[in-house]
C-alpha positions as CSV (number, residue, x, y, z in Angstrom):
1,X,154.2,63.8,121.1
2,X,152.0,62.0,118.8
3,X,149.5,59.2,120.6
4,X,150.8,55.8,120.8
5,X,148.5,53.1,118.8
6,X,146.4,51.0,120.9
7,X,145.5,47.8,119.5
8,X,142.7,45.1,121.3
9,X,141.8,41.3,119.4
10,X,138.1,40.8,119.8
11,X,136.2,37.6,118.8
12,X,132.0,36.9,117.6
13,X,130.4,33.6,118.0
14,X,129.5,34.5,114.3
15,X,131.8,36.6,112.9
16,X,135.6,35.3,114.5
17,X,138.5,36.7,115.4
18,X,139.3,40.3,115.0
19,X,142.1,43.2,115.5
20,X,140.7,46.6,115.9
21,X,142.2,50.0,116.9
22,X,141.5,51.9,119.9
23,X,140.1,55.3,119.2
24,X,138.0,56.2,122.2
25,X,135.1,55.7,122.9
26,X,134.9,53.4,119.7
27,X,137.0,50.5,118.3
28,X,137.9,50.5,114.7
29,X,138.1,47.5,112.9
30,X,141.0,46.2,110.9
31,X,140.4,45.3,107.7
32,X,141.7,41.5,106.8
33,X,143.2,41.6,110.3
34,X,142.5,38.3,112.7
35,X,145.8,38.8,115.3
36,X,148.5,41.1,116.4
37,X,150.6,38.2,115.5
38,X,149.9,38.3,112.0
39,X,150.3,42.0,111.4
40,X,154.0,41.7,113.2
41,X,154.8,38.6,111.1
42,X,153.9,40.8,107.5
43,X,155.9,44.1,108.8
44,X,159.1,41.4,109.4
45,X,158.6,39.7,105.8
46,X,157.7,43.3,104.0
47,X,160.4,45.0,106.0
48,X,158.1,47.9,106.8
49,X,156.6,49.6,110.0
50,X,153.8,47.6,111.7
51,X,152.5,51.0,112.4
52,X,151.9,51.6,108.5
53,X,150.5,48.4,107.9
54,X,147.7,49.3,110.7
55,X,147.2,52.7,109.7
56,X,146.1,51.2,106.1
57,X,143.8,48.6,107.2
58,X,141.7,51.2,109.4
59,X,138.0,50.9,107.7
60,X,134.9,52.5,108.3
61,X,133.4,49.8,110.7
62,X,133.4,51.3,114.4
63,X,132.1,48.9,117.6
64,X,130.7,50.6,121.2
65,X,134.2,50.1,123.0
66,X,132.2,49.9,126.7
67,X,130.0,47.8,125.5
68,X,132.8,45.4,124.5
69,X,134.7,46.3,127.4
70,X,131.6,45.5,130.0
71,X,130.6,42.3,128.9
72,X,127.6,42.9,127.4
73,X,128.4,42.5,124.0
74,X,128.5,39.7,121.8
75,X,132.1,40.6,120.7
76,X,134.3,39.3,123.7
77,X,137.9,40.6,124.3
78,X,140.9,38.2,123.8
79,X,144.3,38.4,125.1
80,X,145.7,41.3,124.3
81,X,148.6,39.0,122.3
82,X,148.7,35.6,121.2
83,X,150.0,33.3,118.6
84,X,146.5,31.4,117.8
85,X,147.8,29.4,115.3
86,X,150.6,27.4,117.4
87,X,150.1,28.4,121.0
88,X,152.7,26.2,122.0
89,X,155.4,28.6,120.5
90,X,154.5,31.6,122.4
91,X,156.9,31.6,125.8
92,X,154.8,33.1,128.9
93,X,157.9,33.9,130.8
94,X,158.7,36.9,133.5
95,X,161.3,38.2,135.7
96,X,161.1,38.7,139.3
97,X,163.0,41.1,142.2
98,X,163.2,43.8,139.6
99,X,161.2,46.5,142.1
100,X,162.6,47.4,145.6
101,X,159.2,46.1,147.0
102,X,159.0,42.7,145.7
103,X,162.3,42.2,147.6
104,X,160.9,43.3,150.8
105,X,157.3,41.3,150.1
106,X,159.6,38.5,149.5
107,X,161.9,38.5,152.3
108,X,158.9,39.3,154.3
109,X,157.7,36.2,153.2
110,X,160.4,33.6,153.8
111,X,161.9,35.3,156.9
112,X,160.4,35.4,160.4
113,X,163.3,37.7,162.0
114,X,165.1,40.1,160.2
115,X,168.3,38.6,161.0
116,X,170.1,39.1,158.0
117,X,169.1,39.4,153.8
118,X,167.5,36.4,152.2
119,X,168.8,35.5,148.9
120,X,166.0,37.6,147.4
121,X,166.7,40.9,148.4
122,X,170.6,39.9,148.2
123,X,169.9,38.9,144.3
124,X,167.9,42.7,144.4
125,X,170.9,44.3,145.0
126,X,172.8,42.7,142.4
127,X,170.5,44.2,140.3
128,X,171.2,47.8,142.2
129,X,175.2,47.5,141.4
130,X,175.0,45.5,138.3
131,X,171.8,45.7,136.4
132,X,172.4,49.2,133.9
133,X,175.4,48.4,132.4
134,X,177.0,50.8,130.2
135,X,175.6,50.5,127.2
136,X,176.7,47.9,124.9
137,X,177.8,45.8,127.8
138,X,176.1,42.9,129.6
139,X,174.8,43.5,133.5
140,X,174.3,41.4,136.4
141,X,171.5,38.4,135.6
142,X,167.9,39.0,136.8
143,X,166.2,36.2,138.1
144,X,163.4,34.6,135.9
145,X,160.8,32.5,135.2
146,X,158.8,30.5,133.3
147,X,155.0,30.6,133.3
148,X,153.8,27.9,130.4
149,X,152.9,28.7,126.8
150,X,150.3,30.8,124.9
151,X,147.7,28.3,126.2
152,X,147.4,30.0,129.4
153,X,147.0,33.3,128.4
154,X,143.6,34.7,129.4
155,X,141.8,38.2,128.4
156,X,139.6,40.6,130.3
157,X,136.5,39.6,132.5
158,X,137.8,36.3,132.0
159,X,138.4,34.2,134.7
160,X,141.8,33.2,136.5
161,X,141.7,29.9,138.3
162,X,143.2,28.3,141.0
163,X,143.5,24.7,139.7
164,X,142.8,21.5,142.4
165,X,146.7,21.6,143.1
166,X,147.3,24.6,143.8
167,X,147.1,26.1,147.4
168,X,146.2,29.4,146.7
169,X,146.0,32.4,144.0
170,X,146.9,36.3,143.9
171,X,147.5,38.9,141.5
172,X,150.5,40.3,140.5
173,X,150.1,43.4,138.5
174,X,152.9,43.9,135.8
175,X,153.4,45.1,132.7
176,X,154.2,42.6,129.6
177,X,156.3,43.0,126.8
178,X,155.5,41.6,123.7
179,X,157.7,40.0,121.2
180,X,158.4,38.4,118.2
181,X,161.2,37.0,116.5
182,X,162.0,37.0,112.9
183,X,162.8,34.4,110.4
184,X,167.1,34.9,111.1
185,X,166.3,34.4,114.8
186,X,166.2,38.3,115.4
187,X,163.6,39.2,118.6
188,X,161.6,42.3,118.1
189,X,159.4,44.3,121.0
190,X,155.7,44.9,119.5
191,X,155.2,46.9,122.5
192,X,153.8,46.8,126.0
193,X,150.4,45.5,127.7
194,X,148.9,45.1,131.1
195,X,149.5,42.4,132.7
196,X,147.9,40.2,136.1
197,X,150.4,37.5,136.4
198,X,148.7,35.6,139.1
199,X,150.6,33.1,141.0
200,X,150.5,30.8,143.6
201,X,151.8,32.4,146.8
202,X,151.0,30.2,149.5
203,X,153.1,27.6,147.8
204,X,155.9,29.7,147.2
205,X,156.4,30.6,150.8
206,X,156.4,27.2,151.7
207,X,160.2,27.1,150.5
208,X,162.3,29.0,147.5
209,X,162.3,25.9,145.7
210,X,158.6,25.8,145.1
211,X,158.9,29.4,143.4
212,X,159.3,27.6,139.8
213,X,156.1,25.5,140.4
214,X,154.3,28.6,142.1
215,X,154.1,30.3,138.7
216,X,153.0,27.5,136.8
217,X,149.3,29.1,136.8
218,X,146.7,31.2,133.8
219,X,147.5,34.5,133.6
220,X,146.0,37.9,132.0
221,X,147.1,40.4,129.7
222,X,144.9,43.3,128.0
223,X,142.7,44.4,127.2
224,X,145.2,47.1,124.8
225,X,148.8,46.3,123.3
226,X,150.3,49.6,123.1
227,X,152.6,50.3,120.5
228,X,155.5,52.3,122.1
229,X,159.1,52.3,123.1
230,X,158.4,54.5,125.7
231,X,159.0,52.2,129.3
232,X,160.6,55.2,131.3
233,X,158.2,55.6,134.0
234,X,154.9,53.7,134.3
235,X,152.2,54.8,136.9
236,X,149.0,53.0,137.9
237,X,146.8,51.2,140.5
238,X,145.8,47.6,141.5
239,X,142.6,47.0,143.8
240,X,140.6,43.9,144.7
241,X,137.0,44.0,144.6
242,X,134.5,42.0,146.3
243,X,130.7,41.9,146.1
244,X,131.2,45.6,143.9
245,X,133.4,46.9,147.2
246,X,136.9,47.7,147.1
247,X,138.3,46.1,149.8
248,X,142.1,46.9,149.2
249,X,144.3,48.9,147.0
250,X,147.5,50.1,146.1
251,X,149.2,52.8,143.7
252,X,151.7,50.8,141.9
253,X,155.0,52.4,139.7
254,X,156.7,50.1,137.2
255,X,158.8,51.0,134.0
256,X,163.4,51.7,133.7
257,X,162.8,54.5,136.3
258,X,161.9,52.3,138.9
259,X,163.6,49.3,138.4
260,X,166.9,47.7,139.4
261,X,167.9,46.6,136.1
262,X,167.3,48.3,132.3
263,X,165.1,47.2,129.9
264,X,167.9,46.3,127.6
265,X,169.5,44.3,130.3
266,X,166.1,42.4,131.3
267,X,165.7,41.7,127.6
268,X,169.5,40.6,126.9
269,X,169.0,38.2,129.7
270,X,166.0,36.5,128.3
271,X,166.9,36.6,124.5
272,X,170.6,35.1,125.6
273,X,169.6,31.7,125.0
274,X,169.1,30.1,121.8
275,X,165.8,28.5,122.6
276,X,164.2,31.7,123.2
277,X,165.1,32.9,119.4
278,X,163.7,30.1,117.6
279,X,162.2,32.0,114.5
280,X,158.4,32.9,114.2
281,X,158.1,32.1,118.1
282,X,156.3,34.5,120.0
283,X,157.3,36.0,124.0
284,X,155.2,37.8,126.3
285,X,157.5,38.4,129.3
286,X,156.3,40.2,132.3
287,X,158.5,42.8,134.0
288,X,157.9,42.4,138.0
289,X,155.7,44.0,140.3
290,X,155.9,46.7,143.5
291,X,152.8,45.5,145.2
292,X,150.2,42.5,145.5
293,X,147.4,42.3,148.2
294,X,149.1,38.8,149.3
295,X,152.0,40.9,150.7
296,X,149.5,42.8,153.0
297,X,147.8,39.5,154.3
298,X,144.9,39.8,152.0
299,X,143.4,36.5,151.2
300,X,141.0,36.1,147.5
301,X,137.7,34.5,147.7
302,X,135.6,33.1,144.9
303,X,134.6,35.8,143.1
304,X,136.6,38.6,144.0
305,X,137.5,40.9,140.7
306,X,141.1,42.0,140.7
307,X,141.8,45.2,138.8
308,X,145.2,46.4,137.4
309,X,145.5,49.8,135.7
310,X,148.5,51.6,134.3
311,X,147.8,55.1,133.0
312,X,149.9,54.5,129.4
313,X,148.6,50.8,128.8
314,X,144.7,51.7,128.6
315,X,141.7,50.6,130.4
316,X,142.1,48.2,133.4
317,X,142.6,45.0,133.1
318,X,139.4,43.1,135.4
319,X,139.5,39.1,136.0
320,X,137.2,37.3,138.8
321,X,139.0,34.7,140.8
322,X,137.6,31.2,140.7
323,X,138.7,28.1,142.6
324,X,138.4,24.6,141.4
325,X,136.5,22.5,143.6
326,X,137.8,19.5,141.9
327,X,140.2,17.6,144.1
328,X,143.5,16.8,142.6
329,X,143.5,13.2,140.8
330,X,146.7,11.6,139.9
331,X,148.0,12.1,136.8
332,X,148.7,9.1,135.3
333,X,151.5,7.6,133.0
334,X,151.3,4.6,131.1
335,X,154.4,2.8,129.1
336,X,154.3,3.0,125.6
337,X,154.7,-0.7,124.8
């Protein structure tokens, strides 16, 4: 089986943006290449392979990759996908109670006595009897969400914040699809990328109906975009790290093997609506998550690094956690008169 392309978006104070590929332990620059976004955009208009268009920009220029990678560079990583030009037409969306365990961490959450199952592990088990439909047929609806647009979107070593607002903040490690949609409305998978989809989980225990604010937080993907079809079975780990110590940690399984619902179901369900297939609009949608330290009563300080690895999507995904210490102000609205 040949290797899947890797791709990373780096950026110089001097130089800009740029897309280089993976080739360990070096990154090779793309020639006339400033995003992913781009690249997908000319293999829709060309009709061709975005493979083939990346394969013939390689050059000759080659960067330290852990250099890069550890911060000590001058080239900094970006999100692994973005739409830099109109940020406000990439949709950071997700959906939830795919994985057996983020039932159970739910209904942990917003049930004292196991009396009887909460609407999250009920809407779990839809997704057991309904959610692989025979193929060309629709299954059972996942829930979703909706996270904000491309503005949130942060890379690795960057950090993810808990705003004044917000009551706490935990990782959730997932993988993201990546997606595009082409000029007759058509969506498109790029591929997959690590994801940390950080939420707020204090609020959301509060009650169900604070789930949709709950997610309304920054986010991380990266540092690769891997170019594959391949979401079978995905294996990795997520930690937390504090003052250089690992102070929890978790093996962590994602991908169609060991999930409630396909692929092609999670995707029909999100592409369904017309708003989601306006054309040239960019989607990263992350795919759920088996485990998060906020399920085992771990609470993040200031500074704490949380690390998400899966073994097909690259090198781990690192982001401190910082908390505002501005208080929340009002947001005021004025009339327009």
């Amino acid at each position: 089986m040949k290797e899947s392309i890797r791709l990373i978006q780096i950026i110089h104070p001097d130089l800009g943006r740029r897309v280089a590929m993976v080739k360990e332990p070096s990154l090779v620059i793309l020639k006339d290449s400033n995003s992913v976004y781009e690249l997908a955009v000319e293999a829709l208009e060309k009709q061709e392979k975005i493979e083939g268009i990346i394969l013939s920009r390689l050059s000759n220029e080659l960067l330290d990759y852990n250099a890069i990678y550890e911060g000590v560079s001058e080239w900094k990583i970006l999100p692994s996908f973005d739409y830099p030009q109109n940020p406000a037409a990439c949709i950071v969306s997700g959906t939830g109670l795919t994985h057996k365990n983020s039932a159970l961490n739910r209904q942990m959450m917003h049930q004292a006595q196991d009396v009887k199952l909460n609407d999250s592990m009920q809407m779990y088990l839809w997704g057991v009897e309904g959610g692989r439909p025979e193929n060309g047929t629709v299954g059972v609806q996942p829930e979703w969400f909706y996270k904000g647009t491309g503005d949130i979107l942060h890379g690795h070593l960057e950090n993810l914040e808990v705003p004044g607002f917000g009551n706490d903040g935990g990782e959730e490690p997932e993988v993201a699809g990546i997606y595009i949609v082409d000029r007759d409305g058509k969506p498109w998978r790029i591929g997959f990328t690590t994801g940390n989809e950080f939420s707020d989980h204090v609020m959301e225990k509060k009650s169900y109906l604070y789930l949709a604010p709950s997610k309304l937080r920054n986010c991380a993907i990266g540092p690769e975009l891997v170019l594959t079809a391949d979401f079978e079975d995905v294996q990795g780990t997520v930690s937390i790290t504090r003052s250089g110590t690992t102070i929890w940690t978790k093996d962590i399984k994602s991908g169609e093997k060991n999930m409630a619902h396909s692929l092609e179901n999670l995707e029909h369900h999100h592409f369904k609506y017309p708003g989601h297939r306006i054309p040239f609009q960019a989607h990263v949608h992350f795919y759920g998550a088996d485990a998060f330290s906020f399920g085992e009563q771990i609470q993040l300080l200031e500074g704490d690094v949380m690390n998400v690895q899966w073994k097909e999507l690259g090198r781990t995904l690192k982001n401190p956690l910082q908390i505002s210490q501005e208080e929340e102000r009002l947001a005021l609205v004025e009339p327009l008169l």
